[in-house]
HTML snippet that shows the backbone in 3Dmol.js (N, CA, C, O; Angstrom):
<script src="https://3Dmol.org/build/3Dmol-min.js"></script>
<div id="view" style="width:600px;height:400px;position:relative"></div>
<script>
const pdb = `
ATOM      1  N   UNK A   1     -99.857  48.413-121.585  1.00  0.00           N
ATOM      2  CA  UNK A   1     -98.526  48.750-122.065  1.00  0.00           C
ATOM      3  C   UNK A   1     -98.475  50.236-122.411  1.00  0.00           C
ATOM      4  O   UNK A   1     -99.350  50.897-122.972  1.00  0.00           O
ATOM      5  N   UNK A   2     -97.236  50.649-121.951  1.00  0.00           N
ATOM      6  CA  UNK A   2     -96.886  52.057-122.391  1.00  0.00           C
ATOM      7  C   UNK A   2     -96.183  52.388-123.684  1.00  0.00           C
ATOM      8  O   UNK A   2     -95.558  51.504-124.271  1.00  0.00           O
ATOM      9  N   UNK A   3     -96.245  53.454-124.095  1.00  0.00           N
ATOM     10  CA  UNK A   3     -95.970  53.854-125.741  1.00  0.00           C
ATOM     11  C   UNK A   3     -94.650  54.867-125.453  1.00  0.00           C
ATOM     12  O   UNK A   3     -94.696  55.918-124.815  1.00  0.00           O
ATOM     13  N   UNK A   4     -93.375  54.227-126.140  1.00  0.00           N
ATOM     14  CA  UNK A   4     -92.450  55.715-125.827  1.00  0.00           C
ATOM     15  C   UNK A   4     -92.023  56.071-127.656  1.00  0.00           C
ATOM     16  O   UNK A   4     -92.369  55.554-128.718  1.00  0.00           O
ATOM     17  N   UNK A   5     -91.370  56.891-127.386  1.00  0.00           N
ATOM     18  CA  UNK A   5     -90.866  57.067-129.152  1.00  0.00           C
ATOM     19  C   UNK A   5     -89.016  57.089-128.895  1.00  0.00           C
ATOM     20  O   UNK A   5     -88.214  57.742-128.228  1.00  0.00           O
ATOM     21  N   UNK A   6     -88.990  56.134-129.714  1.00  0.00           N
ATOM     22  CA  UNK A   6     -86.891  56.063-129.708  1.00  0.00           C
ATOM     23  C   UNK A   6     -86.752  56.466-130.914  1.00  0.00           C
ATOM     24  O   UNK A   6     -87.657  56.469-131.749  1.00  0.00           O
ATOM     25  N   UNK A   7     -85.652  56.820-131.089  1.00  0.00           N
ATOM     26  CA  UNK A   7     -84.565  57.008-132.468  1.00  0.00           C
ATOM     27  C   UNK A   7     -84.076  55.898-132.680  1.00  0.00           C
ATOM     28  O   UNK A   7     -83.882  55.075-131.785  1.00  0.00           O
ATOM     29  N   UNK A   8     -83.829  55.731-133.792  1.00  0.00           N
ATOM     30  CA  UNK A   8     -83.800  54.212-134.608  1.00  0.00           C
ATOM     31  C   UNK A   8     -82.485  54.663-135.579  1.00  0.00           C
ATOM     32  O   UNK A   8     -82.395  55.831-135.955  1.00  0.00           O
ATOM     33  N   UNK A   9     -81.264  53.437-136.033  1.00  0.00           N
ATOM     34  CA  UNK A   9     -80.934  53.972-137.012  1.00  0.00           C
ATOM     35  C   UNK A   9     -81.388  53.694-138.510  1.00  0.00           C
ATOM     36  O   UNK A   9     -82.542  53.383-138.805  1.00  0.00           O
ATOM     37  N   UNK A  10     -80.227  53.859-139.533  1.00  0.00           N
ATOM     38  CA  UNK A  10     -80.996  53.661-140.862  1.00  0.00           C
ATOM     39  C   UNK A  10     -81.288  52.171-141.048  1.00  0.00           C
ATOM     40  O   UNK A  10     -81.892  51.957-142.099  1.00  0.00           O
ATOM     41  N   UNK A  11     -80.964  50.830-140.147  1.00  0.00           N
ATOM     42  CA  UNK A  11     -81.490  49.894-140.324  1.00  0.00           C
ATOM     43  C   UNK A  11     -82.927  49.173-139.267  1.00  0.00           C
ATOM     44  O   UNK A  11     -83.560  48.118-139.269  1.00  0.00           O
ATOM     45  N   UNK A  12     -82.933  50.730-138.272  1.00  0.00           N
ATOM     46  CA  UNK A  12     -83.840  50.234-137.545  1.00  0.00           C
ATOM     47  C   UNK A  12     -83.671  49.794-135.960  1.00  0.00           C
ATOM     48  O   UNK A  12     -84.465  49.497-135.067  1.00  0.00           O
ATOM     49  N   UNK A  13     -82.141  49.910-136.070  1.00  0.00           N
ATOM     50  CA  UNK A  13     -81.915  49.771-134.168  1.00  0.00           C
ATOM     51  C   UNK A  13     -81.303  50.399-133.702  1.00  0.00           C
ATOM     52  O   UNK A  13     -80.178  50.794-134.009  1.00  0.00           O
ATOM     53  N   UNK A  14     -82.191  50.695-132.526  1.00  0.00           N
ATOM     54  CA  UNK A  14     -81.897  52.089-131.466  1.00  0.00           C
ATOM     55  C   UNK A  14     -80.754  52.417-131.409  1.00  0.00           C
ATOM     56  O   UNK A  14     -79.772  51.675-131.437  1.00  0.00           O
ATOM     57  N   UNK A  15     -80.795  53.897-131.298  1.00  0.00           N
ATOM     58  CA  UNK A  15     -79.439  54.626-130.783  1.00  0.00           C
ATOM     59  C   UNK A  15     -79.247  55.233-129.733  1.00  0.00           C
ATOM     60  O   UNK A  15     -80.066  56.057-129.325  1.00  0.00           O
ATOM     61  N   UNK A  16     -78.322  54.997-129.201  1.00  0.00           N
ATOM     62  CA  UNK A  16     -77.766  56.649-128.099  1.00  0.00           C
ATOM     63  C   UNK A  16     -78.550  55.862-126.645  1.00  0.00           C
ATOM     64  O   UNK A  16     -78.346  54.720-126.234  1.00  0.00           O
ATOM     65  N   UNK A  17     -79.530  56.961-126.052  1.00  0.00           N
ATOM     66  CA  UNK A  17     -79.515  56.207-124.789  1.00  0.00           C
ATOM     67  C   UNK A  17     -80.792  55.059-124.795  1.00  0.00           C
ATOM     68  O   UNK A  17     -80.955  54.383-123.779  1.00  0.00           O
ATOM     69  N   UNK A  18     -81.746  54.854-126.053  1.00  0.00           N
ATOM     70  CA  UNK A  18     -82.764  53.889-126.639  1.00  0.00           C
ATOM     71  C   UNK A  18     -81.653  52.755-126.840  1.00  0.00           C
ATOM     72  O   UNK A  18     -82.021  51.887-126.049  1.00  0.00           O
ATOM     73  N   UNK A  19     -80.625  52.343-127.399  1.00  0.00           N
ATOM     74  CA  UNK A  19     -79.830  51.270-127.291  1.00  0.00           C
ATOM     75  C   UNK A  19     -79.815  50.175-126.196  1.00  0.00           C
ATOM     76  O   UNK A  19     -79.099  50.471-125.240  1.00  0.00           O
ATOM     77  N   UNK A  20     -80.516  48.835-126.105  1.00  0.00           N
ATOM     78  CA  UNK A  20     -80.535  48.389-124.824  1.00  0.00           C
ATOM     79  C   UNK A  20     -79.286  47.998-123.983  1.00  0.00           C
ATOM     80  O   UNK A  20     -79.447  47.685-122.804  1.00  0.00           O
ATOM     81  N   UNK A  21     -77.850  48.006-124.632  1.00  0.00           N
ATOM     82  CA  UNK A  21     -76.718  48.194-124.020  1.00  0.00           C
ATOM     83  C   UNK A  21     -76.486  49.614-123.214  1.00  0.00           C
ATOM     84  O   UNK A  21     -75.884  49.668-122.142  1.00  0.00           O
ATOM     85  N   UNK A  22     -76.988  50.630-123.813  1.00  0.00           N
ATOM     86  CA  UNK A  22     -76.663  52.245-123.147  1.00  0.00           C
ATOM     87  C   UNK A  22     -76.391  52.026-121.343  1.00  0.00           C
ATOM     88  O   UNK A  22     -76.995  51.408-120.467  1.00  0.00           O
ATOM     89  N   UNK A  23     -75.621  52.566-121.364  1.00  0.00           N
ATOM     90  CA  UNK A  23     -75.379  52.425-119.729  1.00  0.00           C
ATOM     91  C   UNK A  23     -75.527  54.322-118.879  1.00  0.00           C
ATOM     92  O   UNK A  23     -75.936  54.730-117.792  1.00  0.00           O
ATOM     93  N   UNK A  24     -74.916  55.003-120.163  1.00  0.00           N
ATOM     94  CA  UNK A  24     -75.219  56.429-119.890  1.00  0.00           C
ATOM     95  C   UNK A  24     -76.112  57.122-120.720  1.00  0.00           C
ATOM     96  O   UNK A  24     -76.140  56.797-121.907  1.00  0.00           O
ATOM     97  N   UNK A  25     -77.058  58.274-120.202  1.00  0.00           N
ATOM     98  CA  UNK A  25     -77.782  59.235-120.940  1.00  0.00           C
ATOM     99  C   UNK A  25     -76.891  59.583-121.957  1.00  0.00           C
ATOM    100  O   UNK A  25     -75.699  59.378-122.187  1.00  0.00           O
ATOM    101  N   UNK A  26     -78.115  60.360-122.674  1.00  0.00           N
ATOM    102  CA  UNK A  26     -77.356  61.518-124.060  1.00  0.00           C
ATOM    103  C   UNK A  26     -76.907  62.565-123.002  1.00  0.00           C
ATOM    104  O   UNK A  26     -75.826  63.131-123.158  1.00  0.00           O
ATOM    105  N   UNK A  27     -77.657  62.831-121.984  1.00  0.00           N
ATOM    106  CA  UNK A  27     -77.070  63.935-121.164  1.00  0.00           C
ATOM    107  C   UNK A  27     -75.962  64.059-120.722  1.00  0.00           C
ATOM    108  O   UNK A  27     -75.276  65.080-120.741  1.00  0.00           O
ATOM    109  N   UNK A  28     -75.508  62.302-119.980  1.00  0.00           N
ATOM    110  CA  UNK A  28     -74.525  62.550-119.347  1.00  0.00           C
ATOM    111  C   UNK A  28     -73.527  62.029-120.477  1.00  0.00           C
ATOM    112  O   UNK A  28     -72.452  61.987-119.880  1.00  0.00           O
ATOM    113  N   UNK A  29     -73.333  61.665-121.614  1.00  0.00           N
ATOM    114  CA  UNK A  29     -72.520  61.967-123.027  1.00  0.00           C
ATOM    115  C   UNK A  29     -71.928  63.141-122.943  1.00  0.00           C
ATOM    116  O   UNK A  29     -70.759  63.392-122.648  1.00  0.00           O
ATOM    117  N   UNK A  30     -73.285  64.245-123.375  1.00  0.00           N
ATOM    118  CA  UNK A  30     -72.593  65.295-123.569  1.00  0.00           C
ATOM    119  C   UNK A  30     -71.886  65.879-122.297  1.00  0.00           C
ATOM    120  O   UNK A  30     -70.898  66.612-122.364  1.00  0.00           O
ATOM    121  N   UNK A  31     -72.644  65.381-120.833  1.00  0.00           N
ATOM    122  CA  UNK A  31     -71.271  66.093-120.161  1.00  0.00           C
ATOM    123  C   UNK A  31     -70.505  65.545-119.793  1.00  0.00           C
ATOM    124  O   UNK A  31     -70.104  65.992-118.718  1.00  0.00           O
ATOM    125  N   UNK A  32     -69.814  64.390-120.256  1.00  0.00           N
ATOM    126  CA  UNK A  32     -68.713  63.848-120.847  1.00  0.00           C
ATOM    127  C   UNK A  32     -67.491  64.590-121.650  1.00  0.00           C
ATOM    128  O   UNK A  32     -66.345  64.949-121.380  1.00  0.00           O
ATOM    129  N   UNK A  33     -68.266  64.617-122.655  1.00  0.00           N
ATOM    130  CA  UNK A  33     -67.475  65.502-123.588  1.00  0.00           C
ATOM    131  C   UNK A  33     -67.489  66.888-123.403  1.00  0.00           C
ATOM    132  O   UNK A  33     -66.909  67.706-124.117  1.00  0.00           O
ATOM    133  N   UNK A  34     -68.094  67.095-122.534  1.00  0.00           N
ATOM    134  CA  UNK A  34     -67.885  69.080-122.263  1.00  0.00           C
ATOM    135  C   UNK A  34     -66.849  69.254-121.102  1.00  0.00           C
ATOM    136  O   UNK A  34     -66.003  70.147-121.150  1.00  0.00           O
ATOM    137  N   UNK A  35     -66.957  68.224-119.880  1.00  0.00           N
ATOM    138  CA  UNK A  35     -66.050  68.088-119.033  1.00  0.00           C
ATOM    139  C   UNK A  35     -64.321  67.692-119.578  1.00  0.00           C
ATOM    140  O   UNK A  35     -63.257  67.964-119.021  1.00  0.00           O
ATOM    141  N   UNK A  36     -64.545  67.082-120.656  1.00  0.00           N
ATOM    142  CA  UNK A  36     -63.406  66.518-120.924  1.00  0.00           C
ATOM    143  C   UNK A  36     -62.794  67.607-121.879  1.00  0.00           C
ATOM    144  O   UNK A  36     -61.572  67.757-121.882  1.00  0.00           O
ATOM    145  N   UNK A  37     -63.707  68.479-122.800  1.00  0.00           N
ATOM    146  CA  UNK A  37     -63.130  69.337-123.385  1.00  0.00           C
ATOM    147  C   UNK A  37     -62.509  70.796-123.076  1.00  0.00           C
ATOM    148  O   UNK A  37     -61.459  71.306-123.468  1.00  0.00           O
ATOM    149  N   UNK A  38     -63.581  71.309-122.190  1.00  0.00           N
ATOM    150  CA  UNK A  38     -63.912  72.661-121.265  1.00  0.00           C
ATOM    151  C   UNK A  38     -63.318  72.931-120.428  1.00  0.00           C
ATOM    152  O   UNK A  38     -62.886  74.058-120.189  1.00  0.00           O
ATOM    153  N   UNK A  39     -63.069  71.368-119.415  1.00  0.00           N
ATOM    154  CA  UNK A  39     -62.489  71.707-118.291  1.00  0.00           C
ATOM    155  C   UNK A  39     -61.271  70.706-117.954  1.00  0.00           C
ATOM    156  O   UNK A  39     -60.604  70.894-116.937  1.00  0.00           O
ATOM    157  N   UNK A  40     -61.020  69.729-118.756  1.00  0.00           N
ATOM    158  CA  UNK A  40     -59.724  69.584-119.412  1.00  0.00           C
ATOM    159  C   UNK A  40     -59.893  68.475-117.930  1.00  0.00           C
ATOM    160  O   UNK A  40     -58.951  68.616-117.150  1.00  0.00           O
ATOM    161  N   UNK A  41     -60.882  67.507-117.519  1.00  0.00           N
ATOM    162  CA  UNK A  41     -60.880  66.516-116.916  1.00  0.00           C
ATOM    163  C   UNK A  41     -60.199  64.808-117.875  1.00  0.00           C
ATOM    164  O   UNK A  41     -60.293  64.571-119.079  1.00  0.00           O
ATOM    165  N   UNK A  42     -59.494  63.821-116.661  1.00  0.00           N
ATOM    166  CA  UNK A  42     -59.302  62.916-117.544  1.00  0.00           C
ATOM    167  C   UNK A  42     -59.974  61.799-117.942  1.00  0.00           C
ATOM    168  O   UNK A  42     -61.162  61.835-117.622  1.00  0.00           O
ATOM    169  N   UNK A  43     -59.634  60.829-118.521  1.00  0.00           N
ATOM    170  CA  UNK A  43     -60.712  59.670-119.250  1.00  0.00           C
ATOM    171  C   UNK A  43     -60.487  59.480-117.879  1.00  0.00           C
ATOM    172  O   UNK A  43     -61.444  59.816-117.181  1.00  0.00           O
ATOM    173  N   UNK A  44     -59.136  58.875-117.057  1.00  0.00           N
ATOM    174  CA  UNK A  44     -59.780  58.386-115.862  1.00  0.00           C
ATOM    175  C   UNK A  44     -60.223  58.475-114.512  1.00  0.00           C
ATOM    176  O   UNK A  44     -60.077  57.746-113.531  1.00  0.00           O
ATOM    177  N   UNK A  45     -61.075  60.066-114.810  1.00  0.00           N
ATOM    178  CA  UNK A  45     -61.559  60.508-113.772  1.00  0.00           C
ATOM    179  C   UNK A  45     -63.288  60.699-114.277  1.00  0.00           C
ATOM    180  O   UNK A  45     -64.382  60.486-113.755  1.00  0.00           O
ATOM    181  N   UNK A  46     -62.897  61.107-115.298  1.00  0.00           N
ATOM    182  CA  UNK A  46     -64.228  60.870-116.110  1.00  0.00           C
ATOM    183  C   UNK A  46     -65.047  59.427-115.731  1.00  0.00           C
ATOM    184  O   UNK A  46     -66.164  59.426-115.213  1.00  0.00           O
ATOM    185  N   UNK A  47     -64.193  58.045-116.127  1.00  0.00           N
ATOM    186  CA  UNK A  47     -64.341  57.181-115.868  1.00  0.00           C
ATOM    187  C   UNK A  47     -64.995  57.014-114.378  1.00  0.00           C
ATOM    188  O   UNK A  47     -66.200  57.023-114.123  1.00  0.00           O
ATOM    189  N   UNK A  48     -64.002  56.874-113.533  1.00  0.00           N
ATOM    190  CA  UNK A  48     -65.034  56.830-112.382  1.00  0.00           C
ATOM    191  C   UNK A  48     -65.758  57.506-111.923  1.00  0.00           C
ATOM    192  O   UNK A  48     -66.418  57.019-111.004  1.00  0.00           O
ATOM    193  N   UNK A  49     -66.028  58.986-112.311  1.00  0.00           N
ATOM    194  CA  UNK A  49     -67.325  59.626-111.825  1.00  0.00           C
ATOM    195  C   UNK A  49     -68.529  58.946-112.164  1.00  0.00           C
ATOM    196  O   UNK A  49     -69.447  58.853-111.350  1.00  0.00           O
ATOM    197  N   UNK A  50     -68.623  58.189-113.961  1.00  0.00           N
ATOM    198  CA  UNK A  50     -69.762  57.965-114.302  1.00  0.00           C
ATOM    199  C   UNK A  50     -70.054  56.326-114.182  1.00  0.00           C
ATOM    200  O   UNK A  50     -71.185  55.860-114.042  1.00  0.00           O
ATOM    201  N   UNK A  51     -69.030  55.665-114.250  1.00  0.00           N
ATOM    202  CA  UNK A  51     -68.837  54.626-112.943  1.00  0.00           C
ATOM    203  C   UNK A  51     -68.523  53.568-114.808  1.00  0.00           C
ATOM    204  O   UNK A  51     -69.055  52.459-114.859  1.00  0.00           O
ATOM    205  N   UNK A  52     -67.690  54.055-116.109  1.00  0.00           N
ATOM    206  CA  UNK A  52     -67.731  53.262-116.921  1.00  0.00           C
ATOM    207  C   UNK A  52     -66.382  52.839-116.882  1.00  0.00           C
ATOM    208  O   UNK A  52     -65.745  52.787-115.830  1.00  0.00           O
ATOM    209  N   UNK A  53     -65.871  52.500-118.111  1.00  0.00           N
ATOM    210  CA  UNK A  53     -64.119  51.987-117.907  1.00  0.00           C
ATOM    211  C   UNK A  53     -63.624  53.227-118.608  1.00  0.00           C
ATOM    212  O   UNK A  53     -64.452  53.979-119.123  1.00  0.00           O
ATOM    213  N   UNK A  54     -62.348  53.492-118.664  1.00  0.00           N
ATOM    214  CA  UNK A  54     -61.779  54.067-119.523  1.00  0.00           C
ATOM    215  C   UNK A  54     -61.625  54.092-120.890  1.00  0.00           C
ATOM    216  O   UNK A  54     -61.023  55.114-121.220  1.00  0.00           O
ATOM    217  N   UNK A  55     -61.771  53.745-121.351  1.00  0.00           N
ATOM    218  CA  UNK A  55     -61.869  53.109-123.295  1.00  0.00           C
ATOM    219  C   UNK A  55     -62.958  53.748-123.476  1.00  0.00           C
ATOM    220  O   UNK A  55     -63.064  54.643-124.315  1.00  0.00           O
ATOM    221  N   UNK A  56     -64.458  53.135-122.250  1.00  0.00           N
ATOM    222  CA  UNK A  56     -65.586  54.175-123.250  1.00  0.00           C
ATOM    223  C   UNK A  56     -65.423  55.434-122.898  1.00  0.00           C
ATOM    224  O   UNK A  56     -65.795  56.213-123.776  1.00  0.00           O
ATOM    225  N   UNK A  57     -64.988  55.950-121.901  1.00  0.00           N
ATOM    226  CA  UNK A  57     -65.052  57.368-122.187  1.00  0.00           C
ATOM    227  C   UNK A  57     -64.074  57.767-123.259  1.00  0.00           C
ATOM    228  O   UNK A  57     -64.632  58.570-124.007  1.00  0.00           O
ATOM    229  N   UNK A  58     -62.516  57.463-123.726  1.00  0.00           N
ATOM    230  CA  UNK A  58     -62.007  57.515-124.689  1.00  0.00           C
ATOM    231  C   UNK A  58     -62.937  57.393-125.452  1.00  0.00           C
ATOM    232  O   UNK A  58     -63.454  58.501-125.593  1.00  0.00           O
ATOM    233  N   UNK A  59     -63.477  56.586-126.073  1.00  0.00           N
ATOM    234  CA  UNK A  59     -64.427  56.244-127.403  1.00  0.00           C
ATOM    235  C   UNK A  59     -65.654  57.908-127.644  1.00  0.00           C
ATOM    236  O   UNK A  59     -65.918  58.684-128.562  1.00  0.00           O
ATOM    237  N   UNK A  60     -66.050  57.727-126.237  1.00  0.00           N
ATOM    238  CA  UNK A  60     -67.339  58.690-126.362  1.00  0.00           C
ATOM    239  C   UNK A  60     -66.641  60.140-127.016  1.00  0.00           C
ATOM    240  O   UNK A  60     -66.921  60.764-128.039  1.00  0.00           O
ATOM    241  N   UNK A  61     -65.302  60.446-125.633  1.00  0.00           N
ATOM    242  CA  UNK A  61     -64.440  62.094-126.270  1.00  0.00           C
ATOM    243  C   UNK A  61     -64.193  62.007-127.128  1.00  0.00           C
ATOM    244  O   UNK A  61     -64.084  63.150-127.571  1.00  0.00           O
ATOM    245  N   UNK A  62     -63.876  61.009-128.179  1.00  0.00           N
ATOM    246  CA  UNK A  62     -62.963  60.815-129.780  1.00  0.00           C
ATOM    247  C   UNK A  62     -64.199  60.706-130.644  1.00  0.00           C
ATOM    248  O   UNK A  62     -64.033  60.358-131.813  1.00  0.00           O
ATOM    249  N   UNK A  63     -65.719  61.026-130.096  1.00  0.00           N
ATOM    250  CA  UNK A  63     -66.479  60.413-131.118  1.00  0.00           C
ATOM    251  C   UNK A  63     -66.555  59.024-131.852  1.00  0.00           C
ATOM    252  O   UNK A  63     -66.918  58.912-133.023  1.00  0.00           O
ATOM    253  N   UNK A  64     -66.239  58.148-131.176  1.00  0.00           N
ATOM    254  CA  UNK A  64     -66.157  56.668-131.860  1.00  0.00           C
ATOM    255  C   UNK A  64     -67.298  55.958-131.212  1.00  0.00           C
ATOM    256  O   UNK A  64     -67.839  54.918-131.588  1.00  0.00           O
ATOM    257  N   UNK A  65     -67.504  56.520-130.423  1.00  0.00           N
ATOM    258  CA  UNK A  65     -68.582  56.025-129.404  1.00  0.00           C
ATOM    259  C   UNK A  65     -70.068  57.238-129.215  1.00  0.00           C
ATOM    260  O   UNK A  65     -69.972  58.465-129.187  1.00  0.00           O
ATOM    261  N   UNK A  66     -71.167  56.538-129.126  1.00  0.00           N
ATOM    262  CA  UNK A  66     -72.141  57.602-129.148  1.00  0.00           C
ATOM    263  C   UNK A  66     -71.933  58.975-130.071  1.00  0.00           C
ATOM    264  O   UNK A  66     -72.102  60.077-129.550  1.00  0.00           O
ATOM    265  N   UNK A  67     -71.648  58.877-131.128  1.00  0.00           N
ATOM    266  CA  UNK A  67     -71.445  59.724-132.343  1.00  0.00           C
ATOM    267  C   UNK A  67     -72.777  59.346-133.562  1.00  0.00           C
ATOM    268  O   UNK A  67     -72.910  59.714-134.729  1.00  0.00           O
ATOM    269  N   UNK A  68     -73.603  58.489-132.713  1.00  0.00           N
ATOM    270  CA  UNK A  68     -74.262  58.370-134.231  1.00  0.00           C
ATOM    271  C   UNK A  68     -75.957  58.645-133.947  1.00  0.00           C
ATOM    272  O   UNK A  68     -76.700  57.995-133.212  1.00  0.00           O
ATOM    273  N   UNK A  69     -76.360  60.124-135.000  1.00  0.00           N
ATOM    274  CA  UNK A  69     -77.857  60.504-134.546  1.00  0.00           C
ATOM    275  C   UNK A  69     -78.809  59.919-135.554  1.00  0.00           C
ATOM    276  O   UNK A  69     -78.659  59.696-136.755  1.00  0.00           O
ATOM    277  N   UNK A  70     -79.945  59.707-134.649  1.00  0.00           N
ATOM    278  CA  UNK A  70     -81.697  58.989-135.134  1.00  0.00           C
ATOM    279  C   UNK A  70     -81.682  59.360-136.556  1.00  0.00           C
ATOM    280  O   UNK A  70     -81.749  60.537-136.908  1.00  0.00           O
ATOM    281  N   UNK A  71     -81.568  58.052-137.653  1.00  0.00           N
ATOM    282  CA  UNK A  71     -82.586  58.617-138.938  1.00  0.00           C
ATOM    283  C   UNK A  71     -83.738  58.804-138.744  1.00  0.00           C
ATOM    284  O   UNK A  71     -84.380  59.557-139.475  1.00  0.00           O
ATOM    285  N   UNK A  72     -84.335  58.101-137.606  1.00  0.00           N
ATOM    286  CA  UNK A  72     -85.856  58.271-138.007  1.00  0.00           C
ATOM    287  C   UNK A  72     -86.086  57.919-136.255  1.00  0.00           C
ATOM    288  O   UNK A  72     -85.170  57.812-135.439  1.00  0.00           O
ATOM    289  N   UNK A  73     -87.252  57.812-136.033  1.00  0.00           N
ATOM    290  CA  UNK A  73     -87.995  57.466-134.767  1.00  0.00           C
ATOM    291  C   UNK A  73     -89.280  56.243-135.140  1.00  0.00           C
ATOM    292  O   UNK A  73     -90.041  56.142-136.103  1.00  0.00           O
ATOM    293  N   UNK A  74     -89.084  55.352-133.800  1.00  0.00           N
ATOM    294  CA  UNK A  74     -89.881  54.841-134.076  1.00  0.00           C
ATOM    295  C   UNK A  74     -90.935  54.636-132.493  1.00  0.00           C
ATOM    296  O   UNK A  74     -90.534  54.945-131.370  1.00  0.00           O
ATOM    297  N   UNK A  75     -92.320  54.044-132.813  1.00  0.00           N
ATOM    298  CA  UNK A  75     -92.700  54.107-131.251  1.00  0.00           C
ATOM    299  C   UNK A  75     -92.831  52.679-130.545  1.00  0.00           C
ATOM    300  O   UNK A  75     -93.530  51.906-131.202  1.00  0.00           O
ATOM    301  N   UNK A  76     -92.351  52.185-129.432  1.00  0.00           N
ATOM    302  CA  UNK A  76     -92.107  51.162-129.024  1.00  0.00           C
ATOM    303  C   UNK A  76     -93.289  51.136-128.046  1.00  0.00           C
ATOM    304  O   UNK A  76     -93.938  52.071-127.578  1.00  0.00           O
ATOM    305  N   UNK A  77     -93.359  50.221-127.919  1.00  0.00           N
ATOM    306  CA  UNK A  77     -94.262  49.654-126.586  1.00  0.00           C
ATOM    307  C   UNK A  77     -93.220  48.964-125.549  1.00  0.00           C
ATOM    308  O   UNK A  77     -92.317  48.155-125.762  1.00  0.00           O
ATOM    309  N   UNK A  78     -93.764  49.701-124.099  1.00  0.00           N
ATOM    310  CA  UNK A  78     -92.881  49.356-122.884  1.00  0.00           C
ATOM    311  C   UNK A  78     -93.647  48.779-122.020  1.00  0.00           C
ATOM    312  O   UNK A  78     -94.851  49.035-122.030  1.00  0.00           O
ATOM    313  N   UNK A  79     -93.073  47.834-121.045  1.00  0.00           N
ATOM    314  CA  UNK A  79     -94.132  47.262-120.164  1.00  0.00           C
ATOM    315  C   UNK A  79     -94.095  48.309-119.035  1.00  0.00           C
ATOM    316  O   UNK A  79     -93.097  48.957-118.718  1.00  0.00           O
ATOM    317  N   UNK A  80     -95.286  48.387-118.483  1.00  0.00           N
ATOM    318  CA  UNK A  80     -95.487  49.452-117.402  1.00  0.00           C
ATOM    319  C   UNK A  80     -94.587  49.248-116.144  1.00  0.00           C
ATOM    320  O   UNK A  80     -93.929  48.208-116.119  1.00  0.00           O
ATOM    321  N   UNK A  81     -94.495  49.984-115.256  1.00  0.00           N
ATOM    322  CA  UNK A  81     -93.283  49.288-113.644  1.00  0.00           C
ATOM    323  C   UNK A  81     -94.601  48.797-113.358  1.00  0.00           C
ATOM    324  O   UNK A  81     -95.767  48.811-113.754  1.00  0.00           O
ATOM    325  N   UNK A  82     -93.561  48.202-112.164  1.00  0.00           N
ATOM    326  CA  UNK A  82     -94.449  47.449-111.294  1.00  0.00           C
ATOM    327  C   UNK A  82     -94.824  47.737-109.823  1.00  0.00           C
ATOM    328  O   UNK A  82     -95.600  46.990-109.226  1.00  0.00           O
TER     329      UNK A  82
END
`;
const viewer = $3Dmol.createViewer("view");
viewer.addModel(pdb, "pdb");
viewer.setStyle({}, {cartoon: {color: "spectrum"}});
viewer.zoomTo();
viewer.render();
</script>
């Protein structure tokens, strides 16, 4: 087994792209919100570039969504590929 380190929140379950729901990086978050702010793209183009619905990218640009950073880290054990 492999060893990774996630961010955890203050009760202990993962955040951001460690969340086992996460469907997008922290990366592609933030260029989410830089596209949507910077270059004045819409939720529903946003939307289908990154292939989610509209609401989460609403959620993510409004901060309601993926707004919340690691109290702490913790280190998980992963099963190796195959």
């Amino acid at each position: 087994m492999e060893q990774r380190i996630v961010g955890v929140d203050a009760r202990g379950n993962r955040v951001g792209e460690d969340h086992r729901l996460a469907v997008l990086t922290d990366a592609e978050v933030e260029l989410v919100r830089q596209l949507h702010e910077a270059d004045g793209l819409t939720y529903e183009a946003l939307a289908e570039k990154f292939g989610v619905s509209k609401s989460t990218i609403a959620g993510i640009c409004q901060y309601r969504r993926r707004a919340q950073l690691p109290a702490s880290w913790r280190v998980v054990r992963v099963p190796m590929d195959r």
